[in-house]
N, C-alpha and C positions, 0 to 999 in steps of 0.2 A: 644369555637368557634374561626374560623382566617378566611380571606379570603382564597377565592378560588384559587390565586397564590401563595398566602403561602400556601396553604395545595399539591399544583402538585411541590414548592421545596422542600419541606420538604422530599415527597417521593423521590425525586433525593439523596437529601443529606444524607439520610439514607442508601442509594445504593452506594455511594463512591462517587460521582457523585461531585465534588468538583470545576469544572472550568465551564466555558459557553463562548460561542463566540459569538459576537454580533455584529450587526447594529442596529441602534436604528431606532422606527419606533413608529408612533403616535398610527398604530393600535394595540402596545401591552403595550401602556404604563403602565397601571395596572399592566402586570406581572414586568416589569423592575422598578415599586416603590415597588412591593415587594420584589425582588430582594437586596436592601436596606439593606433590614434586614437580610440578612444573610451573613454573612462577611466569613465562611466558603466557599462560593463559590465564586472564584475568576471570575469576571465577564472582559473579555479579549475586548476592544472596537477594530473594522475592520473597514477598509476602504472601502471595498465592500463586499458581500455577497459570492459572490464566493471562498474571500479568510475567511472568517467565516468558511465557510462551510468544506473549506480543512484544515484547522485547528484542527475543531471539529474530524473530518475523520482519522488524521495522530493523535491526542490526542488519539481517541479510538484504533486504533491499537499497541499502545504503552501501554496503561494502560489494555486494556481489558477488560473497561466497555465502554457503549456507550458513545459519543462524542454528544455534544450538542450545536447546534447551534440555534439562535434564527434571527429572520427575519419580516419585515414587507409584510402586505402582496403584490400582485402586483406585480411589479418591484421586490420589495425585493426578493420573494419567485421564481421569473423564474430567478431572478440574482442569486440563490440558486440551481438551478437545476441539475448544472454540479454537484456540491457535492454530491446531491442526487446518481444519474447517477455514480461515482466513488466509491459510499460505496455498490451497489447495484453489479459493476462488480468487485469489489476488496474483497468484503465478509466482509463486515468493520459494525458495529452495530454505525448508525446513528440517534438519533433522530433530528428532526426540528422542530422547534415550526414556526408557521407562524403566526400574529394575523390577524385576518377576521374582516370585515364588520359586522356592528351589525346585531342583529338578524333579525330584523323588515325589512331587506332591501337585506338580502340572498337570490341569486335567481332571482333578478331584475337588472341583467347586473348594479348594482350598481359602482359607483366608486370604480378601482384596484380591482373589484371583481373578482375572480376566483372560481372555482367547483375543487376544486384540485385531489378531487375522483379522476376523471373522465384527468386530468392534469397529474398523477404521478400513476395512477392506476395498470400501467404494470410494476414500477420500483421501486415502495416502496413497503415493506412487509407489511405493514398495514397506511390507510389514517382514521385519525379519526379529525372530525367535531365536535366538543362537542355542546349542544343543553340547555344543565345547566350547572350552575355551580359548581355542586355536583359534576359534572363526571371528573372535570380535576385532581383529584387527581388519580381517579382509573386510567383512562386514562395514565398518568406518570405511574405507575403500571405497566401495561397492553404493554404500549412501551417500558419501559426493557426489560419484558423478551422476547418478538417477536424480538425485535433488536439481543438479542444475543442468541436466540436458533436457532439449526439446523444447517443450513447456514445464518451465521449473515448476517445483511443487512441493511436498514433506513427504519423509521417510520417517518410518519409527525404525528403531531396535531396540528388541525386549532383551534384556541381559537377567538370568536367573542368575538371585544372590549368591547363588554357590559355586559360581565360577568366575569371581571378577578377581581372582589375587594367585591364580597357578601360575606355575611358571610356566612361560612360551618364548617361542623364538618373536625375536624384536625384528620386523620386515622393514624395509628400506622404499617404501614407496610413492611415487609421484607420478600423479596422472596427467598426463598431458592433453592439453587444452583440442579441444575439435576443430580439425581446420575450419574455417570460413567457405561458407558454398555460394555460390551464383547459378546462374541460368547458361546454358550454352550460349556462345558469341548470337548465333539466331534469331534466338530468342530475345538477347539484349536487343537488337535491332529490329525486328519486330515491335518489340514495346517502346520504342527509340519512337518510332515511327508512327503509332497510335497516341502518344503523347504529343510530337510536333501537331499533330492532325485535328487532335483535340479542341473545341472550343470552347468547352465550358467544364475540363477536368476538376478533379476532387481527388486529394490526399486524406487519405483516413489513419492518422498513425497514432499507435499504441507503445504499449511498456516496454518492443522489441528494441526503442531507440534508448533506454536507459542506459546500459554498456557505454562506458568509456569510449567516447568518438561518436555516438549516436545524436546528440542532439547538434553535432556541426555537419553530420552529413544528410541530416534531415535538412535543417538548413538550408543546407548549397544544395540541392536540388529542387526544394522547393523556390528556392530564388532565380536557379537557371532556368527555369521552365514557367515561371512568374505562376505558382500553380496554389493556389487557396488549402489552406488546411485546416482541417477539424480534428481534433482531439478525442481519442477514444476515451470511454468512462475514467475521469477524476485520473488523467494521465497530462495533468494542468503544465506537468514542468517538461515536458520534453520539447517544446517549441514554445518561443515569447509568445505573451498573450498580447501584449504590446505590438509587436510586428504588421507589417503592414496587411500580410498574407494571412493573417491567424483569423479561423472562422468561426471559430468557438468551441464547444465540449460536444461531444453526443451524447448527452446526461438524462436524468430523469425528470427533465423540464422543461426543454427545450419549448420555444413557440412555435406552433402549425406552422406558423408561415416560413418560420426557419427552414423547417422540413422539409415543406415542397420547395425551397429554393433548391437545396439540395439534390432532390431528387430529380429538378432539371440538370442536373451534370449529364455529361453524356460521357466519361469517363473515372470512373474510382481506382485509385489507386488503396487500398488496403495493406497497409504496412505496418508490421509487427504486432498487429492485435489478433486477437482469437476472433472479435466481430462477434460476440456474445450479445445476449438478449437486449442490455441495458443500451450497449451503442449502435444497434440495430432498431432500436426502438421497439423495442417488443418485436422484433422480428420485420418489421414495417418497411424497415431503409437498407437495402433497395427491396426491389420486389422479390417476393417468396416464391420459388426457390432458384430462379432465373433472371438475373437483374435486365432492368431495360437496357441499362447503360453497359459499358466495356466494362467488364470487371475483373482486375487484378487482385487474389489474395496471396500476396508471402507473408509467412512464417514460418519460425526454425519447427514446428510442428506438424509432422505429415498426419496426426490424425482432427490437427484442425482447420487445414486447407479444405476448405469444400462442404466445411461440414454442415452447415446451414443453408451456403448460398453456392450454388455451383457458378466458378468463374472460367471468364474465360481464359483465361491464364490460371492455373493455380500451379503456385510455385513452394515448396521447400527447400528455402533458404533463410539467412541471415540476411533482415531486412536492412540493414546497415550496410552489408558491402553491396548489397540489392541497390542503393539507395546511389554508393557511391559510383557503381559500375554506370547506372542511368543517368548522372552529372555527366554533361554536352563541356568536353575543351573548350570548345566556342560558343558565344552568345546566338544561340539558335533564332531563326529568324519566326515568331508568331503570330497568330491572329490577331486584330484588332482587337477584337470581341472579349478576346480574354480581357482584358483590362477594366472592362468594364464587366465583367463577368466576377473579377476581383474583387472590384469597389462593390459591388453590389453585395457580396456576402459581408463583406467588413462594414459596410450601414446596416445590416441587420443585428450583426455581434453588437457594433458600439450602441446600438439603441436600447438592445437586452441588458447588458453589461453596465449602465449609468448608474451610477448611485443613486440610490429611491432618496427622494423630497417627501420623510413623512414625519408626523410625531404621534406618538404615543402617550396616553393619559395615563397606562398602567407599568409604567417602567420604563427602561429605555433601549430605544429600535437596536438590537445589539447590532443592524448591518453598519452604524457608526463608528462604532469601538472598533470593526473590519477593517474600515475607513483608516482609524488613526491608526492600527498597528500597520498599515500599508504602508502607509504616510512616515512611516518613522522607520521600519523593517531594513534592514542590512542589505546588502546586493544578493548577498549567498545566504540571507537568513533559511532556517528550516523550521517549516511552519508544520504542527503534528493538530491533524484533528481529530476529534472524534466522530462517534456518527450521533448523528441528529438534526434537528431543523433550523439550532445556530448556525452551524454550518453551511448551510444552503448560498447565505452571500460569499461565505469564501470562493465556493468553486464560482459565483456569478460575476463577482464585482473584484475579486482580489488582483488579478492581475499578474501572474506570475513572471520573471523574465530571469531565465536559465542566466549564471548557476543556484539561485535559488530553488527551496525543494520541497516540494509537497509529500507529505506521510498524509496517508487518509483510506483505510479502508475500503477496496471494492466491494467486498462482503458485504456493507455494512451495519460490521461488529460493534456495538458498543462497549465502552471500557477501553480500546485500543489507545486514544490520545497518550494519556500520563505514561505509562510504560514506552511509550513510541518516541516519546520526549526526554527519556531518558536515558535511551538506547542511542538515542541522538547526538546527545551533549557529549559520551563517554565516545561515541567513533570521532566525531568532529569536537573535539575541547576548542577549538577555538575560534567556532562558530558561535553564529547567535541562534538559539533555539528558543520557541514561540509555542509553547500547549492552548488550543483553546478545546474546551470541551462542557459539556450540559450536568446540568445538576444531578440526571439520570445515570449519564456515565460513567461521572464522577463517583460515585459512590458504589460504583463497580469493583473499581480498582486501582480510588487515589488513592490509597494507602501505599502504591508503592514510590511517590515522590517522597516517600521516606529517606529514599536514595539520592535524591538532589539535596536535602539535607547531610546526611552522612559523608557524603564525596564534595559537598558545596561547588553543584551542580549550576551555571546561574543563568537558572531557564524562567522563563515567564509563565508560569499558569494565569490561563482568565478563565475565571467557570463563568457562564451564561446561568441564571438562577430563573428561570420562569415558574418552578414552582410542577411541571409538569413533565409527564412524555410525552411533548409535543407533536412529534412526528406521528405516534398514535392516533392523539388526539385530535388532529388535522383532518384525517381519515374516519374518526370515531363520530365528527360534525358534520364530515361529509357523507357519508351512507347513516349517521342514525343521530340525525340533527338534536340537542338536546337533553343527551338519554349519557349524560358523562357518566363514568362508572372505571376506574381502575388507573386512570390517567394522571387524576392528579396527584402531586407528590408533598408531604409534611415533612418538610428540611430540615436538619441542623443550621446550629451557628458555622457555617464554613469561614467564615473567618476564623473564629478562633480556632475549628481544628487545625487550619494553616500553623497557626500562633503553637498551637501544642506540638505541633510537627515540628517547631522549632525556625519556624520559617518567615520570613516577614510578610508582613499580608495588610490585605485594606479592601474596607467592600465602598464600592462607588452606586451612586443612587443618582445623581445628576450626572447630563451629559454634559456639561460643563466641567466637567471630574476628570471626564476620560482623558484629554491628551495631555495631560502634565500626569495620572497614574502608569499611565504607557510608558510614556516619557520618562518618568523616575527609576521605574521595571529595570527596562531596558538600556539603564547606565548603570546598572548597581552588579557588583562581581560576587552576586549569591544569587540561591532562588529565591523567586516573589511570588506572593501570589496574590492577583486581583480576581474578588467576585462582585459580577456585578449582577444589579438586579434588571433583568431586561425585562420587556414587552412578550405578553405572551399573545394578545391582540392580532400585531401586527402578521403573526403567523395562520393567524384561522382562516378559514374563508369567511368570507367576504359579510357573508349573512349571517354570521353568527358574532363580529369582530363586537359588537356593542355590549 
């Protein structure tokens, strides 16, 4: 016999399940004194819940088991929400533990009581309440594998404090992985056969290729069939952006002309993305709700086959052995046309994708400083960013080429980067991890590179400082030209809070600065942290930039 939170970590830790992110909180103390006893799982203490929670979220998409964050309830668990919210539109397998209000008192608007059913109902794949203490084992069970089948996603469990230390029987169990699915032999030849046929095909692949073995059997097919690919939303690292065949993002920016190049494909291949609004274009690419072209969607998700665009193929499966079953023995024989079908989307990428030739009077073009940590970044570096309008060169101009890895928000969430960078350094110690994130962000939730101090973590932070919320503000010039109000931001010295953080630091003002501060960063075995003062010009439109 053990207690009832040693018997829900014990199921973790038999799962791989080896770290936890936490806030501490009186209504889980029972599990966090079981927690004690297992020194196998590395218990990571946060400053706030939100940055727990991104932690756990940027953990799990790096390892490929669920990310666990723990919370109290209350305050805790809606300071936890955003996490929620980012693992649910990022396809990220999140569990949350929340601890509840004893049982006696559930239901009576008790203190920090929440219904969280009824709170997270539309945004977790599963809310479980446990009512004994027998059930928190199955329950850890039961939240594995919901978190990572189908389309992953978070799970809470609420554990009321007055059941986390009775004695229960200690379960022995391990869930065995979902075989891998394909299509009937037919059907592979069928699509065998609409792909030789093809003359101006299109690969649309998404986060399905992350899984171990994913980005080489993307790959070898796209290279046996010499077949163009596009990258679903800020899903940069699962195919070289380098490559001959890489056709670029389907982002929130793409150029018109891009689009209708695409749209003359007379063949899509849709593989392992949902084909959600952002890499549909607002719904745009292909046609709504019947594409003109051959439209293949696999995913391990049968409620998001179809769900926008009915294809002609919809398949659930694992686009992976999808991917690998459709790799030709032999070098199949194809159209001329394709090749020039090839080079024609690869002259629209490289001409979007060029490093902009500008300068700025008000600071400096942060897509430079892009520039130099490109220029300088490791093979396998992992690059964590936040959301904002710094950003916007990374996914344009960065250049990713597998096994380097991009962290970045689908959501995006702001606050994500520091936390995500930190989650990073601790799976991979002996990588090089890259924070870049906005003044706005920043002040979300750097206080948890507290943690890169403490652990002497030695990640690079660059804040981008313009002074604004940019990405508002973009939007704020473009529908109400003039009329600023709520955007702009009065900063701290971030330098020195670095300095008080205990951490080395330096703010750059010339761009003559930048690649010897990268440079320095990025040889030194602690954290650093550079702010630089960028351009907020170069971001506005066009009419307003003076």
């Amino acid at each position: 016999m053990t207690s009832s939170s040693h018997a829900l970590l014990s199921v973790f830790l038999q799962h791989g399940i080896d770290r936890v992110f936490l806030v501490p909180g009186e209504s889980y103390l029972g599990i966090l004194d079981a927690l004690y006893d297992f020194p196998g799982i590395d218990a990571v203490t946060c400053r706030h819940e939100a940055g727990a929670g991104f932690m756990a979220v940027a953990d799990a998409r790096l390892s490929g088991r669920p990310g666990v964050a723990l919370v109290s309830r209350g305050p805790g668990a809606t300071n936890a929400a955003i996490a929620v919210h980012t693992a649910q539109q990022d396809a990220i397998p999140l569990i949350l533990i929340v601890g509840q209000v004893p049982r006696a008192d559930l239901r009576r608007e008790a203190f920090q009581e929440i219904d969280y059913r009824r709170m997270y109902g539309t945004i977790a794949k599963w809310v479980f309440e446990a009512t004994e203490p027998a059930q928190l084992a199955e329950a850890a069970f039961k939240a594995i594998r919901l978190a990572t089948s189908g389309t992953p996603g978070p799970v809470l469990l609420v554990i009321p404090e007055d059941m986390q230390q009775q004695q229960v029987a200690q379960p022995r169990w391990r869930a065995a992985e979902h075989s891998s699915t394909r299509p009937d032999a037919a059907t592979l030849l069928e699509l065998q056969r609409r792909i030789e046929a093809a003359e101006r095909p299109l690969i649309v692949a998404g986060g399905g290729f992350e899984p171990p073995g994913g980005r080489e059997a993307l790959a070898a097919l796209a290279e046996a069939w010499q077949i163009p690919v596009a990258l679903s939303f800020r899903r940069h690292d699962v195919f070289s952006n380098l490559h001959p065949l890489y056709a670029g993002e389907l982002g929130l920016a793409n150029p018109p002309h891009q689009i209708d190049a695409f749209r003359q494909s007379d063949l899509i291949l849709a593989l392992g993305t949902r084909f959600g609004d952002v890499t549909s274009q607002g719904y745009s690419f292909p046609d709504l709700p019947s594409p003109a072209q051959t439209f293949v969607h696999a995913c391990a998700d049968a409620h998001m086959v179809g769900l926008h665009f009915a294809p002609d193929f919809g398949l659930v499966c694992d686009p992976i052995e999808l991917a690998r079953a459709l790799t030709p023995a032999a070098k199949p024989v194809l159209a001329r046309s394709r090749g020039e079908w090839r080079r024609r989307l690869k002259e629209i990428f490289e001409a979007f994708a060029a490093w902009p030739q500008r300068q700025a009077a008000d600071g400096i073009d942060f897509a430079k400083v892009i520039r130099s940590v490109r220029e300088q970044a490791s093979a396998d570096a992992i690059v964590c960013v936040d959301a904002g309008t710094f950003a916007a060169p990374v996914y344009r101009h960065f250049g990713f080429v597998p096994p380097q890895r991009l962290l970045s928000p689908l959501s995006g969430t702001m606050g994500y980067g520091t936390p995500a960078a930190i989650a990073a350094q601790l799976r991979f110690p002996g990588r090089q991890v890259i924070c870049m994130v906005g003044d706005g962000g920043f002040m979300m939730t750097g206080n948890e590179m507290i943690a890169a101090v403490e652990r002497k973590l030695p990640i690079l932070f660059i804040l981008a400082n313009n002074g604004s919320y940019a990405s508002i503000r973009i939007q704020q010039e473009l529908h109400y030209p003039g009329r600023v109000l709520g955007t702009s931001l009065f900063n701290p010295d971030f330098e020195q809070i670095a300095r008080a953080f205990g951490m080395r630091a330096q703010r750059v003002v010339r761009e003559e600065e930048v690649a010897g501060a990268v440079a320095g960063a990025l040889a030194a075995d602690e954290p650093v942290f550079i702010e630089v003062r960028t351009s907020l010009s170069v971001t506005l439109p066009e009419r307003r930039a003076d």
